[in-house]
Backbone as a chain_set.jsonl record, in Angstrom:
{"seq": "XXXXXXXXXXXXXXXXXXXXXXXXXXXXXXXXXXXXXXXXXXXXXXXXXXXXXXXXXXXXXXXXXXXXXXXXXXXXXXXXXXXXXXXXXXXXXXXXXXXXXXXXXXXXXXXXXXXXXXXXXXX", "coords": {"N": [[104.597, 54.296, 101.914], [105.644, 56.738, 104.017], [105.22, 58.785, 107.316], [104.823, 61.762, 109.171], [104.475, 62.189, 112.687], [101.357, 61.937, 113.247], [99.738, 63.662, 115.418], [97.766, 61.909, 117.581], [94.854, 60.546, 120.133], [93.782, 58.497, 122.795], [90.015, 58.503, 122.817], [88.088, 57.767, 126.136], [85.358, 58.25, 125.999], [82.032, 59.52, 124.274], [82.832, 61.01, 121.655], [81.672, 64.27, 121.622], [81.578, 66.285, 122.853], [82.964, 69.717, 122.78], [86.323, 70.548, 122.153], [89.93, 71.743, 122.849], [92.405, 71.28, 120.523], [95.92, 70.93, 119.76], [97.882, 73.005, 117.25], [97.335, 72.042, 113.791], [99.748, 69.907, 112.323], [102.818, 70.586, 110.29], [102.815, 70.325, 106.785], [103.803, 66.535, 105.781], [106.518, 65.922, 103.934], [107.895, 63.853, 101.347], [109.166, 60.174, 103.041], [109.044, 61.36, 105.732], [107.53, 60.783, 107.871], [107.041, 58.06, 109.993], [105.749, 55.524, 111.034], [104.351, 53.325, 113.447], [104.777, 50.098, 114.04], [104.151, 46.77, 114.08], [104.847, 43.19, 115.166], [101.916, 43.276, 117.357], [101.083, 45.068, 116.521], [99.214, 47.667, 113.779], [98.701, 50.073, 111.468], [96.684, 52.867, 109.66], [95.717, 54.344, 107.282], [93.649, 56.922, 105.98], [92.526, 57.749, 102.498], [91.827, 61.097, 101.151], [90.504, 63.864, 99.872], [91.987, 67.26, 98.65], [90.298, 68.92, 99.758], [88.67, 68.081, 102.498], [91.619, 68.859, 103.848], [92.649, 69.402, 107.607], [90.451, 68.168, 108.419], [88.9, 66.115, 111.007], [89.355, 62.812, 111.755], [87.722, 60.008, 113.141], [87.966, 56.497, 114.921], [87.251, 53.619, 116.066], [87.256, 50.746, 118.119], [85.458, 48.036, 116.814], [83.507, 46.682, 118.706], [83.338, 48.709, 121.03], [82.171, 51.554, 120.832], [82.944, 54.083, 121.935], [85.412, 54.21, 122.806], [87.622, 55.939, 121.166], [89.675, 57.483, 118.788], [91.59, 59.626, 117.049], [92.859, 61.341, 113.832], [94.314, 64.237, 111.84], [93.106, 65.149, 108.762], [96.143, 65.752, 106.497], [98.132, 66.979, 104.345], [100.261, 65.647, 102.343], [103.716, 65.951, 100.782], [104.538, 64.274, 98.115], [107.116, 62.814, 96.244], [106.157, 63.19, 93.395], [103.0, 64.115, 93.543], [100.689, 65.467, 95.329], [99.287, 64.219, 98.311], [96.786, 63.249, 100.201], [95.653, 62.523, 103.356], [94.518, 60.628, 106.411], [96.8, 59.902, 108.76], [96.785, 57.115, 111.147], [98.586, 55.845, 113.688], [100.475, 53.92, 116.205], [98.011, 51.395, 115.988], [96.238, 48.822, 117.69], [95.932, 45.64, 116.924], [92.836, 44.912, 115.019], [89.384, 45.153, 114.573], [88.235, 47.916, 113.267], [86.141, 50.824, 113.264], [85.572, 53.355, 111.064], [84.633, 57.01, 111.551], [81.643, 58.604, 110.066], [80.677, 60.69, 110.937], [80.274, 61.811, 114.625], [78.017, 60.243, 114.933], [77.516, 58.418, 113.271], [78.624, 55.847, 111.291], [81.099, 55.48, 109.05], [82.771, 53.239, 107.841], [83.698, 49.978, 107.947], [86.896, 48.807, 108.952], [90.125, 45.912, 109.276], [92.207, 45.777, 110.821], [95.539, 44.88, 110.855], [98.717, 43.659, 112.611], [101.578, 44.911, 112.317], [100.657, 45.493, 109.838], [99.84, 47.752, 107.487], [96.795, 49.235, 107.149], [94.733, 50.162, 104.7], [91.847, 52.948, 103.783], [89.575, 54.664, 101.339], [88.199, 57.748, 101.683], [85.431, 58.684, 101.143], [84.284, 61.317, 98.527]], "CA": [[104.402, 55.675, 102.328], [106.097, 56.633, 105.283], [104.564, 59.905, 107.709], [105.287, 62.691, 110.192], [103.67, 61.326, 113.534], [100.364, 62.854, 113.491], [99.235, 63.028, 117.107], [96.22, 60.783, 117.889], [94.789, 60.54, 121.473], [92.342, 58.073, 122.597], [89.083, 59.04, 124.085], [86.935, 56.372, 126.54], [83.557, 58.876, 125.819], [81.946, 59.384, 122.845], [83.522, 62.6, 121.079], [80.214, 64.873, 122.03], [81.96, 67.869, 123.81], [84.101, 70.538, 121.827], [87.426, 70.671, 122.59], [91.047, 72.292, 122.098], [93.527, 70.498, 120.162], [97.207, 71.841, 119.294], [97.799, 73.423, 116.183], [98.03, 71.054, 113.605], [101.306, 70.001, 112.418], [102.983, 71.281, 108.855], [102.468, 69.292, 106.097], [104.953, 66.397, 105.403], [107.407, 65.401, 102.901], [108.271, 62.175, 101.306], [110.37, 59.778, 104.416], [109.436, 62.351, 107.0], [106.342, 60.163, 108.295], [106.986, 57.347, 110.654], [104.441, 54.219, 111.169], [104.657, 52.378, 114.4], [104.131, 48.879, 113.152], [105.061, 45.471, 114.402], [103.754, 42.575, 116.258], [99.947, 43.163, 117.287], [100.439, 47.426, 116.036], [99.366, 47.924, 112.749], [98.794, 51.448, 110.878], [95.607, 52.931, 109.057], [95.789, 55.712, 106.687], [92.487, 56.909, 105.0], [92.573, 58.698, 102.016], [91.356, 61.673, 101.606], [90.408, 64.749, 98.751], [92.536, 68.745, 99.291], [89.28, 69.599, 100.443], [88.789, 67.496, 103.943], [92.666, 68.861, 104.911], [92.288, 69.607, 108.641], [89.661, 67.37, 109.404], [89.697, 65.085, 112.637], [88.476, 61.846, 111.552], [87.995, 59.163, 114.077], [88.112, 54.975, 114.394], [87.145, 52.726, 117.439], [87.227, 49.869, 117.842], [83.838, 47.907, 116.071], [83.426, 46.402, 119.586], [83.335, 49.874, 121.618], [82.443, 52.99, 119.961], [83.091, 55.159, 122.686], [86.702, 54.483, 122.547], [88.014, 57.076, 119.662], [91.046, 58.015, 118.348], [90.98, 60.596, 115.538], [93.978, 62.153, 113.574], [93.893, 65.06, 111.293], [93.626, 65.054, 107.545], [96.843, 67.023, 106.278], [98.633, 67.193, 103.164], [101.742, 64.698, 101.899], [103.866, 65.983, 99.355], [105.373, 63.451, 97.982], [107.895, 62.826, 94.631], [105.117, 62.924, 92.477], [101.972, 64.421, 93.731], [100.551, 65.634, 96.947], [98.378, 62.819, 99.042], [95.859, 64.303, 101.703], [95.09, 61.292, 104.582], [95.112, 60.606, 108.126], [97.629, 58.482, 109.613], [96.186, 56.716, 112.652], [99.599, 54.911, 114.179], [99.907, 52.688, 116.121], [96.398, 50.55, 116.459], [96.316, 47.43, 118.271], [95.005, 44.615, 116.06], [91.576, 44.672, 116.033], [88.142, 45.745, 113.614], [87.331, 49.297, 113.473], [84.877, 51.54, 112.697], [85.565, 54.52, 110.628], [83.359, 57.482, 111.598], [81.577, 59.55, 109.186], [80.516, 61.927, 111.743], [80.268, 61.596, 115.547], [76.566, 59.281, 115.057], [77.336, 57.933, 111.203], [79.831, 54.972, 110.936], [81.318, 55.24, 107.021], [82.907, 51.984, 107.333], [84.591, 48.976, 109.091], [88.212, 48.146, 108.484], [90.837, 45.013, 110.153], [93.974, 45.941, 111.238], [96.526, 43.368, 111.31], [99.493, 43.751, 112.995], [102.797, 44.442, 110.982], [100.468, 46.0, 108.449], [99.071, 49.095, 107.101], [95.557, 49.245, 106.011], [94.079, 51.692, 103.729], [90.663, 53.505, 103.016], [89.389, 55.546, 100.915], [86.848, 58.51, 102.31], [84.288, 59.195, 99.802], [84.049, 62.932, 98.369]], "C": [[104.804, 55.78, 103.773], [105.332, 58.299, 106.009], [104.798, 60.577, 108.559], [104.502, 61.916, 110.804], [102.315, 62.659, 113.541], [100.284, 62.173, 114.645], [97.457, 62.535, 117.09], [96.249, 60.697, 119.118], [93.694, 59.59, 121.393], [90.878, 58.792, 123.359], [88.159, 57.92, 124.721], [85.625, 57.29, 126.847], [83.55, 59.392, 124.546], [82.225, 61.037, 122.859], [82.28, 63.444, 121.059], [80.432, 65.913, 122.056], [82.994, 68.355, 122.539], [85.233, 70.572, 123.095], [89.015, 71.25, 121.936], [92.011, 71.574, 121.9], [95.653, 71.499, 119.531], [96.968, 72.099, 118.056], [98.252, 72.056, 115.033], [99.464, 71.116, 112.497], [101.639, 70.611, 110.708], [102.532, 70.0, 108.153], [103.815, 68.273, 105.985], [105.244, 66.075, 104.456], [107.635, 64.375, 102.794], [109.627, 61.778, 102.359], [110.278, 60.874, 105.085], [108.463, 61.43, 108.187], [107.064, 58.739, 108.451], [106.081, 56.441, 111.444], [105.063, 53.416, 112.179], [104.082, 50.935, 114.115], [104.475, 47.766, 113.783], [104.158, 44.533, 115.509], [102.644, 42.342, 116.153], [99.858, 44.725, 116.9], [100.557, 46.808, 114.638], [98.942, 49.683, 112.57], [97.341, 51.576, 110.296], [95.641, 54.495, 108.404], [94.505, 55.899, 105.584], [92.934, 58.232, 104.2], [91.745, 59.74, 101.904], [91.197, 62.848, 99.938], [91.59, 66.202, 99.521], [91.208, 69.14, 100.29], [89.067, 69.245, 102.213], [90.515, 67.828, 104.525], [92.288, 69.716, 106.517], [91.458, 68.61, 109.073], [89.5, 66.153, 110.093], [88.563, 63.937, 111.852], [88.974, 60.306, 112.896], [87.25, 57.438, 113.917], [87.406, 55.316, 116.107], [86.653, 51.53, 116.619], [85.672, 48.718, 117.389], [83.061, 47.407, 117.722], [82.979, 47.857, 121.087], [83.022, 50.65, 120.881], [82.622, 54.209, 120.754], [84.477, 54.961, 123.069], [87.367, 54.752, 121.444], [89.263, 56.911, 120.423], [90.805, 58.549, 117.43], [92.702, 60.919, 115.346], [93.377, 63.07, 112.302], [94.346, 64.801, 109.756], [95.066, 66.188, 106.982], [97.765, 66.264, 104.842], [100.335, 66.584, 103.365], [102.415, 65.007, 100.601], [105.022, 64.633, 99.319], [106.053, 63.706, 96.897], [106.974, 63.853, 93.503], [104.011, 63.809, 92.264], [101.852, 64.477, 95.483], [99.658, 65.049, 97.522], [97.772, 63.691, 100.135], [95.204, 62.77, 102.294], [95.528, 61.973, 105.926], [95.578, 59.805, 108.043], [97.057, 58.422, 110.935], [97.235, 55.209, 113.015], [99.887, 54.986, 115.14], [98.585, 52.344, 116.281], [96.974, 49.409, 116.964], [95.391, 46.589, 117.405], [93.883, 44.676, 116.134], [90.99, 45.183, 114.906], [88.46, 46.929, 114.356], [86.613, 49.682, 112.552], [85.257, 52.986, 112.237], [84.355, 55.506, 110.992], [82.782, 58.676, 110.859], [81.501, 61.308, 109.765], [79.901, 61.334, 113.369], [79.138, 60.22, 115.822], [76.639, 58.376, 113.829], [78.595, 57.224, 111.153], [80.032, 55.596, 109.203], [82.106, 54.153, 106.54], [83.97, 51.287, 108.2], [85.742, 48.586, 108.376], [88.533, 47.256, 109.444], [92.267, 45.49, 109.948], [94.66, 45.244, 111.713], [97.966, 44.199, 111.991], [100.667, 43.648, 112.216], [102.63, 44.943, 110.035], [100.224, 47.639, 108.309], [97.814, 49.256, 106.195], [95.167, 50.64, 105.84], [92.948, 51.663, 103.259], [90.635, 54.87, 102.54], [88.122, 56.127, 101.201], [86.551, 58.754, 100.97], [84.04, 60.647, 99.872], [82.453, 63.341, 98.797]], "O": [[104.362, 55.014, 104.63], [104.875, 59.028, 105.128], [105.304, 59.772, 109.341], [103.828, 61.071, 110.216], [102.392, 63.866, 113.772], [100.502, 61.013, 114.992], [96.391, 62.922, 116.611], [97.364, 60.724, 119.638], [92.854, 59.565, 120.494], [90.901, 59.509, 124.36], [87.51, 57.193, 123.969], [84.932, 57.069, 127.84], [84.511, 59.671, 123.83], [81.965, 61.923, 123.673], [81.685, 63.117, 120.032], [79.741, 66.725, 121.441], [83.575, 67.684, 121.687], [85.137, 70.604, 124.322], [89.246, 71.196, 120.728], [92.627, 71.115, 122.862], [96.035, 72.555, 119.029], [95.974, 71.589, 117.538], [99.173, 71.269, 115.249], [100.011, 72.118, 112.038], [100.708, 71.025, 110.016], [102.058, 68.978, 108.649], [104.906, 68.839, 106.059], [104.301, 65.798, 103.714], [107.688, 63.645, 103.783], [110.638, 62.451, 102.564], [111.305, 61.546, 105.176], [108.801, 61.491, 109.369], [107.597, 58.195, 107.484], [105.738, 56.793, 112.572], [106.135, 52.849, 111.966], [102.868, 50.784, 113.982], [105.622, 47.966, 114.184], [103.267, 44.841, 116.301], [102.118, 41.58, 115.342], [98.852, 45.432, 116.952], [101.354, 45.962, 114.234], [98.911, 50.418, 113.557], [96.663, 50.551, 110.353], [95.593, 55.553, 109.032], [94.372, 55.206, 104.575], [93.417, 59.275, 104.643], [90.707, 59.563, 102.542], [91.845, 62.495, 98.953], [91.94, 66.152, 100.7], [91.3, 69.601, 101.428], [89.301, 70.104, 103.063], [90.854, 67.199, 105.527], [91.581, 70.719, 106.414], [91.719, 68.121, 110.171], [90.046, 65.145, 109.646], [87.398, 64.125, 111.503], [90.053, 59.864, 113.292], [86.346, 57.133, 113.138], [87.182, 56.272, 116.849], [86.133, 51.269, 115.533], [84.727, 49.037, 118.11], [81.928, 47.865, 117.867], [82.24, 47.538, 122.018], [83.712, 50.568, 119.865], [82.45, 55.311, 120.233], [84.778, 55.812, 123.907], [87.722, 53.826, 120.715], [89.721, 56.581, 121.517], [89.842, 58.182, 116.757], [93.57, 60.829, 116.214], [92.285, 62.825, 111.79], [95.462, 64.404, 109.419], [94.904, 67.401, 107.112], [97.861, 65.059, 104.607], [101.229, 66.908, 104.147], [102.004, 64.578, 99.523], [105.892, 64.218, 100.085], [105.795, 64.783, 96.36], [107.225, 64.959, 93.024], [103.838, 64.316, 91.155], [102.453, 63.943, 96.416], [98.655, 65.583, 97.049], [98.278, 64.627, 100.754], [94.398, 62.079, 101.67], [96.195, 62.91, 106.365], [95.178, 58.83, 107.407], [96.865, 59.374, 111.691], [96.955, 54.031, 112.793], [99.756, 56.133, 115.567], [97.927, 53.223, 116.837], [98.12, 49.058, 116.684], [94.207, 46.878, 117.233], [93.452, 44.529, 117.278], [91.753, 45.703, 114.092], [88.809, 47.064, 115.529], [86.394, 49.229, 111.428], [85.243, 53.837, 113.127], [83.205, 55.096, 110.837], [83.371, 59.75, 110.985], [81.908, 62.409, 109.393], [79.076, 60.422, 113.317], [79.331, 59.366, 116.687], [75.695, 57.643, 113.536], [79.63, 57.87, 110.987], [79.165, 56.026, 108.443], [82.275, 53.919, 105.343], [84.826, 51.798, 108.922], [85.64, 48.064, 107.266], [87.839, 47.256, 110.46], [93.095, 45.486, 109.037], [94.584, 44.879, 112.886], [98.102, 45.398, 111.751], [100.923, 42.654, 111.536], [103.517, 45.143, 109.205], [100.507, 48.496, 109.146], [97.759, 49.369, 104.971], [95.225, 51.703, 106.459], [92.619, 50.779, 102.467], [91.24, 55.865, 102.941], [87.076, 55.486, 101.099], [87.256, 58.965, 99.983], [83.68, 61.222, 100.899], [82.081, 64.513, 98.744]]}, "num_chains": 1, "name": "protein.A"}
């Protein structure tokens, strides 16, 4: 699966405050989506239901949790069928922590370098 670049930012405080993000991007098409990969970057795409499209879901690292990164759930059509995840590319090798909601881990992934790991959010 390849992906438009969703934009991801990090943050070094815990995501607390509201804030304004750009609009987010269209949906993409199969080969429009680009994964920075290689080395010590790997990729992380969680899946996702139609229902969660738009929403900012965010990692850190299991070590920190006040260094986020979030990207937005949005809609993949592909060949076949249409896929709803976030892409969160590049990561630097390393555990993270999926977060269910700003205080509520929903689960720890390892991101290898070179790769692309994948979860699935629970409905």
């Amino acid at each position: 699966m390849t992906q438009q670049h969703t934009p991801t930012h990090p943050h070094t405080h815990p995501h607390t405050h509201p804030h304004v993000h750009a609009p987010l991007p269209a949906p993409s098409r199969e080969g429009s989506v680009v994964l920075e990969i290689g080395g010590t970057l790997g990729a992380l795409i969680i899946h996702t239901g139609p229902d969660d499209d738009g929403l900012e879901i965010e990692v850190s690292p299991v070590t920190d949790a006040t260094t986020r990164t979030h990207a937005a759930v949005r809609p993949r059509h592909l060949a076949d069928r249409t896929a709803y995840c976030a892409v969160i590319s590049p990561l630097a090798e390393d555990d993270y922590t999926i977060w269910r909601t700003p205080h509520s881990p929903e689960a720890t992934v390892a991101v290898r370098g070179g790769q692309v790991t994948e979860h699935h959010w629970p409905a």
